[in-house]
C-alpha positions, 0 to 999 in steps of 0.5 A: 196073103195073095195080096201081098205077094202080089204087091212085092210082085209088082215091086219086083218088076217095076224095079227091074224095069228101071234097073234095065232102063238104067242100064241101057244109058250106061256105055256098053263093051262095044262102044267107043270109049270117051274122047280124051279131056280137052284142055282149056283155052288160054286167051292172052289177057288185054294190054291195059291203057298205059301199057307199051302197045304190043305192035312195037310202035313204042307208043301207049296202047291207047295212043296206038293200037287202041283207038 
């Protein structure tokens, strides 16, 4: 019987060693809290080949601006 009780013994404190481990990755009360979200960035898209070039030139954007 002093086998068992030594083996739920070690059970016992190896699962609290990795309960305090666990815990110590958590953030705590005195900590700063997480920055807000960030919002994402929103990239104009491209004018294609045949669109109006978007200098004002008039011209397709191929003949002007992308060259």
């Amino acid at each position: 019987m002093g086998k068992s009780r030594d083996a739920n013994d070690e059970r016992y404190r190896e699962r609290e060693r990795r309960d305090k481990d666990y815990r110590k990755q958590l953030p705590g009360e005195d900590e700063d809290p997480l920055p807000p979200p960030v919002e994402p960035i929103h990239v104009e898209e491209k004018p294609k080949r045949n669109d109006p070039c978007p200098c004002g030139s008039g011209k397709k954007y191929k003949l002007c601006c992308g060259k």
